[in-house]
C-alpha positions in Angstrom: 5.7 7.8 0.8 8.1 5.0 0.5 10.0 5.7 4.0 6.1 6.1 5.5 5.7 2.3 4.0 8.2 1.1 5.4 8.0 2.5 8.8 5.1 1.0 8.8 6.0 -2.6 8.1 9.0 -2.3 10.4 6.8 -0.4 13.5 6.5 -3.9 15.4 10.1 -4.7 15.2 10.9 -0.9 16.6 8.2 -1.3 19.4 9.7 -4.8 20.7 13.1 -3.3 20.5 13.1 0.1 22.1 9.7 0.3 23.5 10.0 3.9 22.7 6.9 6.1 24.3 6.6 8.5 27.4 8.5 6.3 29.9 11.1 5.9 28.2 13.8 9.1 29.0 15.4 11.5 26.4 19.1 11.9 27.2 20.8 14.8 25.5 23.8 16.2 28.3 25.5 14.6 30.8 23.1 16.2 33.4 20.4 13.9 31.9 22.3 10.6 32.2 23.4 11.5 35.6 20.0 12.0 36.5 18.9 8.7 35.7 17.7 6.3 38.1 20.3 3.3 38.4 18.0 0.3 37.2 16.6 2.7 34.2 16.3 -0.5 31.0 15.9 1.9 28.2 16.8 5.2 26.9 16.8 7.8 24.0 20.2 9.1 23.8 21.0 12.2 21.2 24.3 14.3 22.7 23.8 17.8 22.2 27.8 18.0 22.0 30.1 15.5 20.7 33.0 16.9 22.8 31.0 15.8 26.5 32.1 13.1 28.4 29.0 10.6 28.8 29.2 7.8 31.9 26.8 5.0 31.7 28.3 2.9 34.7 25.8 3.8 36.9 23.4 2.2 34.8 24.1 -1.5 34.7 20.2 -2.9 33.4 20.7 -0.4 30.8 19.6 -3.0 28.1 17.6 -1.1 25.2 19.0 2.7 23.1 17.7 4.5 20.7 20.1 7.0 19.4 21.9 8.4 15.8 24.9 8.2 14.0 26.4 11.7 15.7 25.9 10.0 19.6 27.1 6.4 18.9 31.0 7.3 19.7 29.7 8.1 23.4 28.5 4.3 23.5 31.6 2.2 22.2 32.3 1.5 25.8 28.7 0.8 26.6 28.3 -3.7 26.8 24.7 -4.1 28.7 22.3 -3.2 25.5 20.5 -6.0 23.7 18.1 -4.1 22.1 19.6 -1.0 19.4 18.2 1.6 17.3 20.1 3.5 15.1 18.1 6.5 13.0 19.7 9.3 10.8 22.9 6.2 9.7 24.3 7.9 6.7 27.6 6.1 6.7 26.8 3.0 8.3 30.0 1.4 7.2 32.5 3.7 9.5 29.8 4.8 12.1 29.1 0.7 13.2 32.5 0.6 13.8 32.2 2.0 17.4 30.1 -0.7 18.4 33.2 -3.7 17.6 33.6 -4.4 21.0 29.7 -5.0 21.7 28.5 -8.7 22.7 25.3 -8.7 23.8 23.1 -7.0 20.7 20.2 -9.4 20.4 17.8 -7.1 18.0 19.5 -4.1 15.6 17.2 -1.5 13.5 19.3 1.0 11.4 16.7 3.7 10.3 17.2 6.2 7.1 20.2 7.6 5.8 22.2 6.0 3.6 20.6 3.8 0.5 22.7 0.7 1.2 24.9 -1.3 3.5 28.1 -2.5 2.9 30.4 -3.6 5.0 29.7 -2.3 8.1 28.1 -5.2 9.3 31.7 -6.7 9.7 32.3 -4.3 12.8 29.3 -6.6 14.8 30.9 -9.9 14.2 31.2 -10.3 18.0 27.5 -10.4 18.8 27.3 -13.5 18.7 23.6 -13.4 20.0 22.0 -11.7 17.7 18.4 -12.4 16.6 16.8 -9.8 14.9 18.0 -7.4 12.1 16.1 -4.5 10.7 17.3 -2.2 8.4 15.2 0.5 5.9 18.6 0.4 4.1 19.1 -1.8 0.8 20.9 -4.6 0.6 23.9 -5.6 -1.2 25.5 -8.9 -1.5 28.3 -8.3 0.7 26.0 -7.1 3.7 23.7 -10.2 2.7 26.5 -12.3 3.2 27.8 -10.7 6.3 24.6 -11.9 7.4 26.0 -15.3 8.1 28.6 -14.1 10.7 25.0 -14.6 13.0 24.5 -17.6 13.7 21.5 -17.1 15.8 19.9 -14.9 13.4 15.7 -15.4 12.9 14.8 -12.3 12.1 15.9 -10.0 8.7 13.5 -7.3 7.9 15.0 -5.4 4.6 15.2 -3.7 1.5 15.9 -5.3 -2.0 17.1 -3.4 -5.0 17.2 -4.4 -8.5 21.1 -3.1 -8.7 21.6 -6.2 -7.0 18.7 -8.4 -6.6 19.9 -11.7 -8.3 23.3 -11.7 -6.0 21.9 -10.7 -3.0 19.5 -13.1 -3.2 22.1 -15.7 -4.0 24.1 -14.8 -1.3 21.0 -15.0 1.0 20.1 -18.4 0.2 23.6 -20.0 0.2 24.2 -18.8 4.0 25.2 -21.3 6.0 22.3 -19.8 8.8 19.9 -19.2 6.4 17.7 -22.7 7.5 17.5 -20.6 10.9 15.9 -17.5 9.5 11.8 -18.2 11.0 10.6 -14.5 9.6 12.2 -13.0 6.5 10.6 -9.6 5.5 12.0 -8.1 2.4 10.6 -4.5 0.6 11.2 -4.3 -2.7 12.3 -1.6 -5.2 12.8 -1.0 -8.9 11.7 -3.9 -11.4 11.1 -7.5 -9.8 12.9 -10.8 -11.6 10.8 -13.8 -11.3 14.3 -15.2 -10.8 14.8 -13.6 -7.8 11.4 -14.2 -6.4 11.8 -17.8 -7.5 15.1 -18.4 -5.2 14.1 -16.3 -2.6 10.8 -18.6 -2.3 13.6 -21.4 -1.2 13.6 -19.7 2.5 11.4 -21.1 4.4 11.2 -18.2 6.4 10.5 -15.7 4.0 7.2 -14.4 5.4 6.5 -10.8 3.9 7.1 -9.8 0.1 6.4 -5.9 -0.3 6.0 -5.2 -3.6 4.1 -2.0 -3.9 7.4 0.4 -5.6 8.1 -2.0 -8.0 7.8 -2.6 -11.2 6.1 -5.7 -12.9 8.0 -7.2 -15.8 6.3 -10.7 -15.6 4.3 -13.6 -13.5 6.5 -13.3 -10.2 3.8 -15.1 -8.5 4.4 -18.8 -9.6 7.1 -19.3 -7.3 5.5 -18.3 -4.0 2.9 -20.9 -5.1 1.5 -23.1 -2.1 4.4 -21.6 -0.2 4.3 -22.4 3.6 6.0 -19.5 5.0 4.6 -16.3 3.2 2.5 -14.1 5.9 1.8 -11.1 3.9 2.2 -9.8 0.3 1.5 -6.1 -0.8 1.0 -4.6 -4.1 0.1 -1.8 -5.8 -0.9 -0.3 -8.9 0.0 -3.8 -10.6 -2.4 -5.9 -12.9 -3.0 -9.0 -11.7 -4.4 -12.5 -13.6 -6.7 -14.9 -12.7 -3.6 -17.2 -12.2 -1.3 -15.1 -10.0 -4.5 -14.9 -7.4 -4.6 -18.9 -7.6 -1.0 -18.5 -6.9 -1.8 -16.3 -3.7 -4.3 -18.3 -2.3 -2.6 -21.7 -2.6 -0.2 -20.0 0.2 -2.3 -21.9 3.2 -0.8 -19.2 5.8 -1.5 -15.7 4.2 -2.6 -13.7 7.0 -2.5 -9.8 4.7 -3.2 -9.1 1.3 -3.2 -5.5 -0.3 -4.4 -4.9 -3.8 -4.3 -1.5 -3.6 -5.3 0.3 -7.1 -4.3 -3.4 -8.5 -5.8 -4.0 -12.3 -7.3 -7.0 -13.9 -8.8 -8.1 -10.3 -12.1 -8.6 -11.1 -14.8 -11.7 -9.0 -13.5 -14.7 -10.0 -10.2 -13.8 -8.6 -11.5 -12.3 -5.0 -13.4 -15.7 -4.9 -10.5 -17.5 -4.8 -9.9 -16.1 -1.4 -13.8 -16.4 -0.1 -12.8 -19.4 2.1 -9.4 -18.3 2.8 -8.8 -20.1 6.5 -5.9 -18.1 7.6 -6.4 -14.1 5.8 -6.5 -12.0 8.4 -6.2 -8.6 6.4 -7.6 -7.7 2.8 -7.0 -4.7 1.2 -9.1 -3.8 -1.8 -9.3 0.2 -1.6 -9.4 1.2 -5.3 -10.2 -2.1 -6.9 -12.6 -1.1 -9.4 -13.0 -4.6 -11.1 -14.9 -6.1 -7.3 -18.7 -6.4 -7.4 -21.0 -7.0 -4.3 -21.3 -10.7 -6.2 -17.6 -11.4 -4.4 -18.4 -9.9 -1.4 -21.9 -11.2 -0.9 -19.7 -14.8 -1.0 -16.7 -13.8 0.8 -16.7 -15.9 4.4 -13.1 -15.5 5.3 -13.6 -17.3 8.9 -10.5 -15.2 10.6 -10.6 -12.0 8.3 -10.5 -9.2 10.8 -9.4 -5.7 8.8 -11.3 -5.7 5.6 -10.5 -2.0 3.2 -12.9 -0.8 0.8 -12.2 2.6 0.0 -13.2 3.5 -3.6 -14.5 0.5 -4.7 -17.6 1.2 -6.7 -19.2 -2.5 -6.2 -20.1 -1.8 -2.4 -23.0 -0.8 -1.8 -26.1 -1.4 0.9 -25.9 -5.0 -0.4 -23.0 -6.2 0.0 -22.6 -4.2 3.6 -25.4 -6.3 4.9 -22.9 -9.7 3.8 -20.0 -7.9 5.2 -21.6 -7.7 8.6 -22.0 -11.6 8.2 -17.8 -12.0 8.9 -17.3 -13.7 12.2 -13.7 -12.0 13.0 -14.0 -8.6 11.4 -13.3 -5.8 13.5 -11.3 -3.0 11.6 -13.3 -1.8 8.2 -12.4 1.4 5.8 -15.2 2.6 3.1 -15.9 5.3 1.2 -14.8 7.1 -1.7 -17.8 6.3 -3.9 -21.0 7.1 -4.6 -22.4 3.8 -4.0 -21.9 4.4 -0.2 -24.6 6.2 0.6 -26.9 6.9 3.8 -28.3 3.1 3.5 -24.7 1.7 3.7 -24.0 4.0 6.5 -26.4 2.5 8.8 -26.1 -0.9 7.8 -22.5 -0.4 9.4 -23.7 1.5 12.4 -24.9 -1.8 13.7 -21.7 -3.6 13.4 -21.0 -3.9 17.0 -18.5 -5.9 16.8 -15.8 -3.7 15.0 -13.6 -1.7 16.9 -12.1 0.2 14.0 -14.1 2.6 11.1 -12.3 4.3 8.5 -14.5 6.6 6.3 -12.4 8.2 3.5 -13.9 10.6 1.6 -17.8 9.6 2.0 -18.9 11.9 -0.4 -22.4 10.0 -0.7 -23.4 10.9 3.2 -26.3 13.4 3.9 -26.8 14.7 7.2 -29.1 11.3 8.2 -26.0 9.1 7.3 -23.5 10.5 9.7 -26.2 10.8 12.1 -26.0 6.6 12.2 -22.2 7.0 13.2 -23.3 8.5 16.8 -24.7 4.9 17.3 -21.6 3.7 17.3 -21.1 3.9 21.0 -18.2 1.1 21.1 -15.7 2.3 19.1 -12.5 2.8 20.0 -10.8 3.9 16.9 -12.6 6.4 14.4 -10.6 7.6 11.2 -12.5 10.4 9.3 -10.7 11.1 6.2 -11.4 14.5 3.6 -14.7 14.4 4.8 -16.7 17.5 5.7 -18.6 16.3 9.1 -21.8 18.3 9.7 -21.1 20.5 12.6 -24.0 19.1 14.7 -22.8 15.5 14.2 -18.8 16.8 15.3 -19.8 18.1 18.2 -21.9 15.1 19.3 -19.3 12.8 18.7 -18.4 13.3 22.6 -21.0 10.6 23.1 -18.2 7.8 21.8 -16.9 7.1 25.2 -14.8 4.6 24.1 -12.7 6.1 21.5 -8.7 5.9 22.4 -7.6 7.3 19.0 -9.8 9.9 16.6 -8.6 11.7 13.0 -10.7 14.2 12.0 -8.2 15.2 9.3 -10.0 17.7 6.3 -13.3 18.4 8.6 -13.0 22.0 9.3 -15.8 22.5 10.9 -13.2 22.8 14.1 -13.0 25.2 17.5 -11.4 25.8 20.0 -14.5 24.9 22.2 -14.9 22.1 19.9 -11.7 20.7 20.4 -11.3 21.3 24.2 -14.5 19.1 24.3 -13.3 15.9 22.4 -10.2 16.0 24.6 -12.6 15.3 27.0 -13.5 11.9 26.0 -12.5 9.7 28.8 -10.3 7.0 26.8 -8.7 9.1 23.9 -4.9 9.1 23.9 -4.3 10.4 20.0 -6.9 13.3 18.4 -6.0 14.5 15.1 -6.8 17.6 12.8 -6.4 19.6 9.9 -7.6 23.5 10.5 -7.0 27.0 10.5 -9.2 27.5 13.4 -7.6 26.3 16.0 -6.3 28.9 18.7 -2.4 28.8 20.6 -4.5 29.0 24.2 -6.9 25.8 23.1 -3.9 23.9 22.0 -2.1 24.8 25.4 -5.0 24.1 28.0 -4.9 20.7 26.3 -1.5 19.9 26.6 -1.9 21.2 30.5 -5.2 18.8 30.9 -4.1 15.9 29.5 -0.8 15.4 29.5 -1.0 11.7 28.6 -3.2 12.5 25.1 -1.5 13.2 21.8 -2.9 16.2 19.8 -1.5 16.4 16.4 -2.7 19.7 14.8 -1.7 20.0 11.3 -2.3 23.3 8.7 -4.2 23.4 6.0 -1.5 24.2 2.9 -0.8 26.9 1.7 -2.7 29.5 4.3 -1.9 32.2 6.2 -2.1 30.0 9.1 0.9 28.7 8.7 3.2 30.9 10.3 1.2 31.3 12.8 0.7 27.6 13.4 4.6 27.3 13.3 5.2 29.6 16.1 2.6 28.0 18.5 4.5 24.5 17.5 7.7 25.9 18.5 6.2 27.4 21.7 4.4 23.9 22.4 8.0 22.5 22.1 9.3 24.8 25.1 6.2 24.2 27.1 6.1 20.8 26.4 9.0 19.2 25.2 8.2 15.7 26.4 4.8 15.6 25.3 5.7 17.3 21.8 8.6 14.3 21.2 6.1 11.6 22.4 3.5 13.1 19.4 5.8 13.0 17.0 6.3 9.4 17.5 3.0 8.7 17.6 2.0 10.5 14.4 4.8 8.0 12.3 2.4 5.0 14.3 -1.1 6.9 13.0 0.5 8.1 9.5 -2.4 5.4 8.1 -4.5 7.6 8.6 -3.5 10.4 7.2 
């Protein structure tokens, strides 16, 4: 859950850096590079065979890689990339040694791995134009402080561990760049200091705290108070005070807030977010302690993703005020009882969302999914462990303008059923859990639509499973562009698993 976290945070950073997706080639022999057209910009590069000889001299605009730790000796001599990605680095202190002699890295993500970086950071003194750093790795105080060797740096996206929170962040502040840093994003593990909250509040650039897999040992909010710079701040599972939400919203630029399964959060402290100018995102899925009193007030002018999964206080009522926000165009309910068929078709006639995320609407007769066939200009629909009449699946072809649907834990599926929702004109990503779905269906789709992702997922523990294993492998020789680009866009849709 954590790596799936922090993917997600990170996913911009890998977009701007590799723009991975279809176009972009995977390179695995020398065949493959040769092949390559000469003003080819980016490339996915994993050798098959560490003994080839690889030549990228034909490729002189070559300026963006995503590759591993095995296939980064093949690029020492590479001096074109700006843009790297580095996934599987589980000894990032010997492996980043190969890229020493590189100059022109302006963005660097190292993904998975190791826990922590130590010195390798050393080994990229020479990029001198580096701007972006991303790393799902923790850091230590000698990588922190390797930092400075960037001057250009603006970018650090991160993870913090208690084992050496209080340094790190020392080191952090007290670099000599550090006034240059416009967007710090740290994730945070273990127990959270105040201490360290309170001198990593001293960056003016520290923009997202995530603090969902931590542990709370006391008010870490009073530092972050009024603070200019904080974009986004995540929790979970954490009890929260009247006075830490004052805290929150005294930060004029909060754009996302997630309370998930938070404790202690009752009205008075939503309201202190009802006239929030710049919040953008609120996440209350699980927050018990929220009445339709809050949201009936809450007028949020920019608010545009609003989640209200398994919060017992929305009901028909308070749907009618949510309908009310200017800006809102992404909205998750369900999972309570309190969401019923009336709630349903108060949101049917939210034209202006593009996004609906219904999780577990356990409240919904026929009549109530009925309303969601009104819903004619969606373009993203998320059905979560909900079991969708069949008659309401199968119209569901009337949403033109879907690009992305999950229909994960409906198995009311077929192979007829699914053939026809590939159809939908716009879709690029469809999504299911079932044990009914047929190798041929799953085969004519890929042949139809080569452009559409179809992640088709088991049920667990069913006989199935084998059987959906071998038709994934065959997919894989059928398809094997199409199969890679799924894969990578099943980490982008893992929300809505």
């Amino acid at each position: 859950m954590y790596r799936l976290i922090a993917f997600a945070a990170l996913l911009t950073l890998a977009q701007a850096c590799c723009a991975q997706g279809a176009d972009v080639p995977l390179v695995r022999t020398p065949g493959d590079l040769a092949a390559l057209a000469p003003d080819t910009q980016a490339i996915e590069f994993y050798a098959d065979d560490a003994a080839e000889h690889y030549s990228f001299e034909h490729l002189p605009n070559l300026a963006s890689v995503s590759t591993d730790e095995q296939s980064l000796v093949h690029l020492a001599d590479l001096r074109t990339v700006k843009h790297l990605e580095i996934w599987g680095l589980e000894h990032p202190n010997v492996a980043l040694a190969h890229l020493g002699q590189w100059t022109n890295l302006e963005s660097l993500r190292l993904d998975g791995g190791a826990d922590t970086l130590r010195r390798g950071l050393r080994h990229l003194k020479a990029n001198t134009k580096l701007k972006r750093f991303t790393t799902t790795q923790s850091l230590t105080q000698q990588s922190a402080r390797d930092l400075g060797l960037f001057e250009r740096l603006e970018y650090i996206a991160a993870n913090f561990s208690r084992f050496a929170g209080l340094g790190t962040a020392r080191e952090l502040l007290g670099l000599p760049n550090s006034k240059r840093f416009a967007h710090v994003e740290l994730h945070f593990r273990d127990t959270v200091e105040p201490e360290v909250v309170r001198l990593l509040a001293k960056l003016p650039g520290l923009a997202v705290l995530d603090l969902r897999w931590t542990t709370q040992i006391d008010d870490f909010t009073e530092p972050l108070r009024g603070h200019e710079g904080v974009r986004e701040i995540d929790f979970y599972n954490h009890r929260l005070t009247y006075r830490m939400m004052q805290n929150l919203a005294s930060c004029p630029n909060l754009e996302r807030l997630h309370l998930t399964c938070c404790k202690g959060l009752g009205d008075t402290g939503l309201l202190e977010f009802k006239d929030h100018a710049s919040l953008q995102v609120l996440d209350l899925s699980y927050v018990n302690g929220v009445t339709p009193r809050a949201l009936k007030r809450l007028r949020c002018s920019k608010l545009q993703n609003l989640n209200l999964v398994g919060c017992s206080g929305v009901d028909a009522d308070s749907m009618a005020s949510v309908a009310r926000l200017p800006a809102l165009r992404e909205l998750s309910v369900g999972g309570s009882e309190s969401f019923d068929d009336t709630s349903m078709a108060l949101v049917a006639r939210m034209n202006h969302l593009t996004s609906l995320r219904l999780h577990n609407a356990v409240a919904l007769t026929v009549e109530g999914w009925t309303e969601l066939l009104r819903m004619t200009w969606l373009e993203n629909l998320n059905v979560e462990r909900c079991e969708v009449p069949a008659d309401v699946l199968v119209l569901l072809t009337a949403l033109t303008r879907l690009r992305t649907l999950n229909l994960r834990g409906s198995a009311n599926m077929s192979d007829d059923l699914f053939l026809r929702l590939t159809e939908l004109p716009m879709l690029r990503y469809i999504a299911c859990d079932t044990d009914r779905l047929g190798e041929d269906a799953q085969i004519e789709v890929h042949k139809r639509h080569p452009a559409l992702s179809q992640v088709v997922r088991p049920p667990r523990n069913t006989p199935y499973q084998a059987r959906w294993m071998k038709t994934q492998r065959k997919l894989a020789e059928l398809f094997p562009e199409q199969i890679r680009r799924e894969r990578l866009d099943d980490s982008e849709y893992w929300w809505q698993d």
